[in-house]
C-alpha positions in Angstrom: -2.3 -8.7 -17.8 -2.6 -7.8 -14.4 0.6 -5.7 -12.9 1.3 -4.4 -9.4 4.3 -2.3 -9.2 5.0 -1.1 -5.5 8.1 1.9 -5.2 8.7 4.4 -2.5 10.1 2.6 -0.2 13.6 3.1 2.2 14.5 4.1 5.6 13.5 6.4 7.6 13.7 8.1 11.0 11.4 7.3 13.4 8.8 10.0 13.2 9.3 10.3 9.7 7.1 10.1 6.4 7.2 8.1 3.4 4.6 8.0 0.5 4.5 4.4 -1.3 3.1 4.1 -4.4 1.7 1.1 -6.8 1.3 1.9 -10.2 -1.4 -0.6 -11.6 -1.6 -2.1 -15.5 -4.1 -4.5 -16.9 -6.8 -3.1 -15.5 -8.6 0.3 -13.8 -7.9 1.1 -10.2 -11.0 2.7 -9.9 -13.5 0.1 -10.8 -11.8 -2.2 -8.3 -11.1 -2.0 -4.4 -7.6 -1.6 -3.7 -5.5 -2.6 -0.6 -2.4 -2.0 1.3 -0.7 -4.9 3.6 2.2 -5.3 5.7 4.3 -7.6 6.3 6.6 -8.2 9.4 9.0 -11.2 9.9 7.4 -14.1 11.4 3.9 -12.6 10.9 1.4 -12.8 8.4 0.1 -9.7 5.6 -2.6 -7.6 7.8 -4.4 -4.9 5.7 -3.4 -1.7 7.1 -5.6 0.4 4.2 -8.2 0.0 1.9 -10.3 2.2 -1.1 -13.2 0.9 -2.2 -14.2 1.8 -6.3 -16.0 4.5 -4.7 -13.6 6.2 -3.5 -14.4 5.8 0.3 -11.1 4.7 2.2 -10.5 3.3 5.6 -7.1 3.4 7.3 -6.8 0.6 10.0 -3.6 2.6 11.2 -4.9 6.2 11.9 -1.0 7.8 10.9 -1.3 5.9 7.4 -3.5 7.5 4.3 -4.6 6.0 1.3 -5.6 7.6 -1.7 -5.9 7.0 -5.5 -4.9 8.8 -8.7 -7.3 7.5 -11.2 -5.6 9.4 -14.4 -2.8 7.7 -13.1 -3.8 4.5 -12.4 -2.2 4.4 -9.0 -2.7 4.0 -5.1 -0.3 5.8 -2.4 -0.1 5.2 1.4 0.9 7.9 2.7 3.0 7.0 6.1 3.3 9.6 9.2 5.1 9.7 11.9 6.6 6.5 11.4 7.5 4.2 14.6 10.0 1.3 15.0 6.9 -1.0 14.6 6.0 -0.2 10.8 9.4 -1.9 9.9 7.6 -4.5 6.9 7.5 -4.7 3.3 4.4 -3.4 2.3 1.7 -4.8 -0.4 -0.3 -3.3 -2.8 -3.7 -6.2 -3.5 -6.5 -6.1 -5.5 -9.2 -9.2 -6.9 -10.0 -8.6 -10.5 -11.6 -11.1 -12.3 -11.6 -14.0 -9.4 -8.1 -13.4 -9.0 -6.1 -12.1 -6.3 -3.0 -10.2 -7.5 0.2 -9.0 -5.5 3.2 -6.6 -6.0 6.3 -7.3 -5.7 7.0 -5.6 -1.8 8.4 -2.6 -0.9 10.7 -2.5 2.5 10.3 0.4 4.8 12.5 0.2 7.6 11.7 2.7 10.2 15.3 3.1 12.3 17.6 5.6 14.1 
């Protein structure tokens, strides 16, 4: 079975860091592309990160990093110099098997 299991998190300062993580089950992050979205209120998920089984990445917000751990089955986004603006909950996707699967969320509010 398929598990997502986002953690990391909280509030922060603006111009702060946070590192999310999503530990994966059911299957192996690295035969699979793996995403990061965000979520604002009143506004759809928009993929802010993405690492293809390959390995190669692309950040679509140049302060945000993802990267994979494949002994231990999990994706981070690392988050720099956080701004007022990243205030979501943030997804961890992937499509395995014809399926699309979600974690649960995590919230990051960025505030002073």
């Amino acid at each position: 079975q398929v598990q997502l299991v986002e953690s990391g998190g909280g509030l922060v300062q603006p111009g702060g860091s946070l590192r999310l993580s999503c530990a994966a089950s059911g299957f192996t992050v690295s035969n699979y592309r793996m995403n990061w979205f965000q979520q604002t209120p009143g506004k759809g998920r928009e993929l802010v990160a993405t690492i293809s089984s390959e390995g190669s990445d692309i950040n679509y917000v140049d302060r945000f990093a993802i990267s994979r751990d494949n002994a231990k089955n999990t994706i981070y986004l690392q988050m720099n110099s956080l701004k007022l603006e990243d205030t979501a909950v943030y997804y961890c996707h992937t499509y395995v098997r014809g399926n699309n699967y979600w974690g649960q969320g995590t919230q990051v509010t960025v505030s002073s």
